[in-house]
C-alpha positions as CSV (number, residue, x, y, z in Angstrom):
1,X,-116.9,-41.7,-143.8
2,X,-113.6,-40.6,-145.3
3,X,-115.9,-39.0,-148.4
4,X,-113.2,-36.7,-150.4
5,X,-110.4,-39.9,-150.7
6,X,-111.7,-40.8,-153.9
7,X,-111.6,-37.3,-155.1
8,X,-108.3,-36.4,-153.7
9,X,-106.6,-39.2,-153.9
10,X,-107.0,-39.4,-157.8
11,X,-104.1,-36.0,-157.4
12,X,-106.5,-32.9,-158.2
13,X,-104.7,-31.3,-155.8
14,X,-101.5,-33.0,-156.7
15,X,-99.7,-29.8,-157.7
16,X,-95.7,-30.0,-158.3
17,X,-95.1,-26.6,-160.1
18,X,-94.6,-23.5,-158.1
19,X,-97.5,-21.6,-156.5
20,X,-98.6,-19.1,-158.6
21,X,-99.5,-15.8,-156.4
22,X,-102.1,-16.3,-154.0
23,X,-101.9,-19.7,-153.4
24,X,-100.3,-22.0,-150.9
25,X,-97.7,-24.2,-151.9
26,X,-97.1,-27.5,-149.4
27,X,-94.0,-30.1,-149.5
28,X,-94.6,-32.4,-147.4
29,X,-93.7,-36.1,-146.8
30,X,-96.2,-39.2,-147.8
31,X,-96.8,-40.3,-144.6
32,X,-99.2,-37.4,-143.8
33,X,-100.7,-38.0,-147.3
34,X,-104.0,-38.5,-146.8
35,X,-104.3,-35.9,-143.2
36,X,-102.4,-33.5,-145.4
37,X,-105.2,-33.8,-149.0
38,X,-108.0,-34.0,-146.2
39,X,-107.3,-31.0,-144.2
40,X,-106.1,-29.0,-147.1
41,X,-109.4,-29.4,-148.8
42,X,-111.0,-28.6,-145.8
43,X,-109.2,-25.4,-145.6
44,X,-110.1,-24.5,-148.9
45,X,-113.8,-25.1,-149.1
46,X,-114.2,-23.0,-145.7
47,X,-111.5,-20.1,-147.0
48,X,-112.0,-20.1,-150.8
49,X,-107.9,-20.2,-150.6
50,X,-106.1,-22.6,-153.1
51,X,-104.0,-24.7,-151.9
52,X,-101.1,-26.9,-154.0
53,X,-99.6,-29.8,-152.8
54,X,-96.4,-31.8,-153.6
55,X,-96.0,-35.1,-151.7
56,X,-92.0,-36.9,-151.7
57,X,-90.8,-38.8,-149.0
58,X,-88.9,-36.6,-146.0
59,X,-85.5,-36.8,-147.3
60,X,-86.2,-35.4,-150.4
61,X,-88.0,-32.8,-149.1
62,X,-85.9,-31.8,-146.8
63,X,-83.2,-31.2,-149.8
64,X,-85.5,-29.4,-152.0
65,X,-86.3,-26.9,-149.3
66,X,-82.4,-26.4,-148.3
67,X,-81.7,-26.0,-152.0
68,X,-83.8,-23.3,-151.8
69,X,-87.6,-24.2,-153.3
70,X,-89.9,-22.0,-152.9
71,X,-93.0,-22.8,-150.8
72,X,-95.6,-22.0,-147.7
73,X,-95.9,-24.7,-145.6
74,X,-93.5,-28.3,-145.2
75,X,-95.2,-30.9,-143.1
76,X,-92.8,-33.3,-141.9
77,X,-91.4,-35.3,-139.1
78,X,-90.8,-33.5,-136.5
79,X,-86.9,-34.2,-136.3
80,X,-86.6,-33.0,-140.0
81,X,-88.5,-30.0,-139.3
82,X,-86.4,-29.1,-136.7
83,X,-83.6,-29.3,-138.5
84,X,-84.9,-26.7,-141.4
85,X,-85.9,-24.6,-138.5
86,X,-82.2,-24.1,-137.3
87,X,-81.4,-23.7,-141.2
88,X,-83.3,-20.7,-140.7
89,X,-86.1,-22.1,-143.6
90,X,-88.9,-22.4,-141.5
91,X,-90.5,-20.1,-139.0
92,X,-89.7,-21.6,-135.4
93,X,-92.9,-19.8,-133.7
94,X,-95.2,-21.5,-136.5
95,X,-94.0,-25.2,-136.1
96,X,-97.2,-27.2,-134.9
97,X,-97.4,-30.8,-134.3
98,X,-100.4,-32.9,-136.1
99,X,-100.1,-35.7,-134.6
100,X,-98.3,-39.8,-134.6
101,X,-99.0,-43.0,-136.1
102,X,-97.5,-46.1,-135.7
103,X,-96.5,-48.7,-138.7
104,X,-99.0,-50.6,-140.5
105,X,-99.2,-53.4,-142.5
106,X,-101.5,-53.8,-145.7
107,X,-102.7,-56.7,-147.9
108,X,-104.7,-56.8,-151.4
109,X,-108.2,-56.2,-150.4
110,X,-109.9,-59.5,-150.5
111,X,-107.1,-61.5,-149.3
112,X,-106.6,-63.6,-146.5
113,X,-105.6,-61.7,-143.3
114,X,-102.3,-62.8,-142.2
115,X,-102.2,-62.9,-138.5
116,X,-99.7,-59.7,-137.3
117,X,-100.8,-59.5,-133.5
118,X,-97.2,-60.3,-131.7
119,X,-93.5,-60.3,-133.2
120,X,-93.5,-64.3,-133.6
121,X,-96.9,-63.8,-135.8
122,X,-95.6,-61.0,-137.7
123,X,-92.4,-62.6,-138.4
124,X,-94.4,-65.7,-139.8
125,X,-96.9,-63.7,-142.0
126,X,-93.6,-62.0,-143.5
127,X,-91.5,-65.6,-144.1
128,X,-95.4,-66.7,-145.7
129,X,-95.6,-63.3,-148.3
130,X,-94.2,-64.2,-151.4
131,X,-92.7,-60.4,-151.6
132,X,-93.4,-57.6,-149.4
133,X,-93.2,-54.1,-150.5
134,X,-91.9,-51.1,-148.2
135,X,-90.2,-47.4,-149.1
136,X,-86.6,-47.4,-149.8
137,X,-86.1,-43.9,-148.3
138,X,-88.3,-42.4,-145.4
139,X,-88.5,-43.2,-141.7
140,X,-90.8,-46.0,-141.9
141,X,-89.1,-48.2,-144.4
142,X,-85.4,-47.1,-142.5
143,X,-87.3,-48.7,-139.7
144,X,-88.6,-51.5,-141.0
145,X,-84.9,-52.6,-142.7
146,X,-83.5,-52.8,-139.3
147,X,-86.1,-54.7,-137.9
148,X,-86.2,-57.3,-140.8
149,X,-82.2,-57.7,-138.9
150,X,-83.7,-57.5,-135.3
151,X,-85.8,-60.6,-135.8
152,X,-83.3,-62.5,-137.7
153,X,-84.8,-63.1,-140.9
154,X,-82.3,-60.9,-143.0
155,X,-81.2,-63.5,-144.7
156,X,-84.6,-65.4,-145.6
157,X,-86.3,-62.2,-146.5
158,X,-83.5,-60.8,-148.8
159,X,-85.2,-62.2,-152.3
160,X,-88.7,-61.0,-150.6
161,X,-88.5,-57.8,-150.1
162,X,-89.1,-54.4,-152.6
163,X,-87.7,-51.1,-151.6
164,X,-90.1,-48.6,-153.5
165,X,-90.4,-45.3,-154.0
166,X,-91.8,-43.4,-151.5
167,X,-94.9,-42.6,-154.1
168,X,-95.7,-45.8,-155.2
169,X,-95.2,-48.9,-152.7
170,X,-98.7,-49.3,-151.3
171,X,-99.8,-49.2,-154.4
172,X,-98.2,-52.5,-155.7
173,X,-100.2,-54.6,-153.2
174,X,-103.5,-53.5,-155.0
175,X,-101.6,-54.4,-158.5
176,X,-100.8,-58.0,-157.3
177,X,-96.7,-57.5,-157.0
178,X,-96.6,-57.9,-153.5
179,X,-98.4,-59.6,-150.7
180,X,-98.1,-57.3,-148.3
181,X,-96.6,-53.6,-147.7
182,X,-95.4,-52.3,-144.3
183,X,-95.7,-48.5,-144.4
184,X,-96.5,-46.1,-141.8
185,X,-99.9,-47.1,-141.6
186,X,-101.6,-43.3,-142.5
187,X,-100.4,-44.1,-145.9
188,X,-102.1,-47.1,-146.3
189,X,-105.8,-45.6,-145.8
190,X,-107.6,-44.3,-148.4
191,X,-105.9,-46.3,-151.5
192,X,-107.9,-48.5,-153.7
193,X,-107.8,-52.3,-153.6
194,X,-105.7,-52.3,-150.4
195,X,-106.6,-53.4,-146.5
196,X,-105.0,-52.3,-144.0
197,X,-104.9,-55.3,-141.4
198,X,-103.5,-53.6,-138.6
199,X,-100.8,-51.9,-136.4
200,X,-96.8,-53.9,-135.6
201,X,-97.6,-55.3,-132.0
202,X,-96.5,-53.1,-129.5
203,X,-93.6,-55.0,-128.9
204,X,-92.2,-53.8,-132.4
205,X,-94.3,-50.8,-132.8
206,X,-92.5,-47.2,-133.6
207,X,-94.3,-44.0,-133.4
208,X,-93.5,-41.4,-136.2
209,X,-95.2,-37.7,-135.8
210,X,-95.7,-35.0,-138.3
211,X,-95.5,-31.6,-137.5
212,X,-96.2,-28.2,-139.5
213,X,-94.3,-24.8,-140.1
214,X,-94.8,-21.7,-142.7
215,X,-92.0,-20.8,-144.6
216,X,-89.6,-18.1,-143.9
217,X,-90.0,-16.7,-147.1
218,X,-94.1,-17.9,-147.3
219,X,-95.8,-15.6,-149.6
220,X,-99.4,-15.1,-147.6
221,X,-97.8,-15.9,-144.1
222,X,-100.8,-14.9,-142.7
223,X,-103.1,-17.4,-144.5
224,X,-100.0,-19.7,-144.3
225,X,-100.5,-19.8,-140.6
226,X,-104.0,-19.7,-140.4
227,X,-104.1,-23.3,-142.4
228,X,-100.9,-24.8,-140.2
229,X,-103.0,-23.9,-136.9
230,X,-106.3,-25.6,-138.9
231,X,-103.9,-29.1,-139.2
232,X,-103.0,-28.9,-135.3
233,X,-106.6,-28.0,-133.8
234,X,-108.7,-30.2,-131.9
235,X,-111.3,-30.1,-134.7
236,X,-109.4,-32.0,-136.8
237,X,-109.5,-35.1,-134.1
238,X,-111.6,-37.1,-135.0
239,X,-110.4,-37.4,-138.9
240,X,-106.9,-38.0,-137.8
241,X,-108.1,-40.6,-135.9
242,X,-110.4,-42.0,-138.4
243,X,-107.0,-42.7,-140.3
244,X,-105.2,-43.8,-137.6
245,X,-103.2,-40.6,-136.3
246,X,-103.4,-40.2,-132.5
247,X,-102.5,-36.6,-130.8
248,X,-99.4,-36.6,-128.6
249,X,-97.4,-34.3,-126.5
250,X,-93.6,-34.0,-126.7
């Protein structure tokens, strides 16, 4: 049972000002949401370390740290930690992959489940949804834009569709404002009054991973790193599989 979501997703730990001394201080991007609350409580039950955690989607993120934030830990995907690395922000030894999920699709919980199990099903149960909800910014909802194009319903779908923010767009399908969101599917566990009906078919499936690195200029590097390598160990499996995030190898 995924026990603390009710807890942790209500935002206790939901923390946008600075760390004060002491503490750890995580940006990271919504797709890891729940892995990220999860873990982080974990870490500080077993450690008695606070942790503080501000969620945005990736390209904010990564601007907020290149402007020069202060912070311990970003958890991102792994092409936009990378680049922060080069930037010299993050600590290249310290980067650590958490794992990948693939896009998801969620409905109100209750509703009927649309049928999403190849690319002619999926296309129907979008041209069916009254409006479907997705995030503007952020690798999943860049991704799911284009493929709106690849399966040539651009045009049918334009009056559908609601770009959100990157904070609130699984939430709108609980509220009633949209049928059905297509997120990376990690962010769709764990939120009240929403389903989540399934994976893309393979035949339109993407893979998105999220790694981990400590700050250059991390205050407790040491604990900073301790928490990073708790996010990457094999101990932490089965949750992340629980919610639908897979280990991989690059």
């Amino acid at each position: 049972m995924l026990r603390p979501f009710l807890a942790v997703l209500t935002g206790l730990l939901i923390v946008p000002a600075a760390a004060d001394a002491g503490e750890l201080k995580i940006l990271s991007g919504n797709g890891g949401r729940v892995a990220v609350l999860e873990l982080s409580e974990r870490f500080e039950k077993s450690t008695g370390s606070k942790v503080n955690i501000d969620f945005a989607v990736n390209p904010q993120v990564r601007k907020r740290v290149l402007d020069g934030e202060a912070f311990d830990i970003a958890v991102l995907n792994p092409p936009v930690l990378d680049e922060l690395i080069k930037a010299g922000k993050i600590k290249a030894e310290t980067r650590t992959v958490i794992g990948r999920i693939g896009i998801g699709v969620g409905i109100k919980q209750g509703a009927p489940r649309p049928d999403i199990s190849t690319a002619a099903a999926f296309k129907k149960a979008l041209l069916s949804a009254k409006k479907v909800a997705y995030p503007e910014e952020g690798a999943s909802g860049i991704y799911f834009a284009n493929l709106v194009k690849q399966l040539g319903i651009e045009n049918e779908m334009k009056d559908r569709l609601m770009p959100m923010p990157g904070e609130y767009n699984v939430e709108v399908v609980a509220d009633g404002a949209a049928d059905i969101v297509v997120v990376v599917a990690s962010r769709i566990y764990g939120v009240k009054g929403v389903d989540m009906i399934g994976l893309l078919p393979n035949e339109l499936q993407t893979w998105i991973g999220f790694a981990a690195g400590v700050s250059t200029q991390a205050k407790d590097p040491e604990n900073a790193l301790k928490l990073v390598k708790t996010m990457g160990d094999k101990a932490a499996e089965p949750f992340l599989r629980q919610i639908g995030l897979e280990p991989f190898v690059e």
